[in-house]
C-alpha positions, -999 to +999 in steps of 0.1 A: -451+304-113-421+317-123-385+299-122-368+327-103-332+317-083-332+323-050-305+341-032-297+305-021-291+293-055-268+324-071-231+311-075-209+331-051-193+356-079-223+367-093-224+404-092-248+437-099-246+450-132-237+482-113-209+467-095-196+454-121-198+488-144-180+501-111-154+478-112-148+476-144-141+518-151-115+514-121-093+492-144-106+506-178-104+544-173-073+548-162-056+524-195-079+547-214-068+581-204-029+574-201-017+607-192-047+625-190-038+628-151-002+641-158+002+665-130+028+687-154+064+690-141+085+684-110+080+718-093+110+717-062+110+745-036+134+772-041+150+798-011+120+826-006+128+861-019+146+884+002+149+923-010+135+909-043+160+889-051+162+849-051+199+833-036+201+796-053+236+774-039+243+756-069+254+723-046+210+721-037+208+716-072+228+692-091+206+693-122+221+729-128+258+722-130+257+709-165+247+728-197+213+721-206+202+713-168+174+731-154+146+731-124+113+746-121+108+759-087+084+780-065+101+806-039+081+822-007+071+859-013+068+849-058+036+837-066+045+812-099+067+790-104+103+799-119+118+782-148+158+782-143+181+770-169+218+765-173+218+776-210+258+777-212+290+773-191+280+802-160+255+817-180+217+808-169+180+819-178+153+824-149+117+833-164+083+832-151+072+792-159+037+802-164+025+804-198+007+835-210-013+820-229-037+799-207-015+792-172+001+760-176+042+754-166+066+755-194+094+735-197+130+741-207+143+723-237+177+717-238+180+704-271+163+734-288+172+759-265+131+768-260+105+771-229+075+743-244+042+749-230+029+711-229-007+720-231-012+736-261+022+744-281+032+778-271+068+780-273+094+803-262+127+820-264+147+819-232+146+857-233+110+852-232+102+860-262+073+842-283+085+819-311+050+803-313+019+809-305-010+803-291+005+828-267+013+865-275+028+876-245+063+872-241+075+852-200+087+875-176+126+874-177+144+877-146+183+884-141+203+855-136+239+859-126+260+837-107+295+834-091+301+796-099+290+788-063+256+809-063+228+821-084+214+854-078+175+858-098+164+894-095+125+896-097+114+927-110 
């Protein structure tokens, strides 16, 4: 005869080995991966495009009123999001914020004056241009002008 416990005689936290595993990855997982579920940036809704052409008021976006402020937005009737940035005092850069070189949203960098692709390095002018790769096309650029109150984008 073997000495096997009955169900009576199991203390009341004894567990399945597959419970626990279960349990366990819910806490471990998550410490391990960090930011592996980063879901990229902020992305705030913008007015939709009307005659192919974007109106931003300023006063629905406080981050643009200071050089080095910018937003990434998505507007109705554009089908990616829009990086704009206040690059000087009235001057501003609206590009495409999806990178060419495998879709991910770049971010404006203030202190360099760059678009940074967070996924895998690209980096970019805020004319558009490539500084580094992986990517080799340039972002689309649109016009940005604005009267101090407004900011037009012009898509293409």
């Amino acid at each position: 005869m073997t000495n096997v416990p009955s169900s009576d005689d199991r203390a009341p936290y004894d567990i399945s080995r597959r419970r626990f595993l279960g349990s366990t990855a819910l806490v471990v997982l998550p410490a391990i991966c960090g930011g592996c579920a980063d879901n990229g940036p902020t992305i705030v809704d913008l007015p939709g495009v009307a005659n192919n052409k974007i109106a931003v008021p300023l006063s629905g976006f406080p981050e643009l009123a200071k050089n080095g402020g910018s937003i990434i937005g998505r507007a109705t009737g554009y089908a990616h999001p829009i990086v704009i940035a206040r690059v000087s005092d009235g001057s501003f850069a609206a590009l495409d914020a999806v990178c060419t070189h495998q879709a991910c949203v770049v971010e404006y960098n203030a202190l360099n004056l760059t678009l940074d692709c967070p996924c895998h390095g690209s980096t970019y002018e805020v004319d558009g241009r490539v500084i580094n790769g992986p990517a080799l096309v340039a972002l689309k650029k649109f016009t940005a002008t604005s009267d101090g109150t407004m900011l037009m984008i012009t898509l293409p």
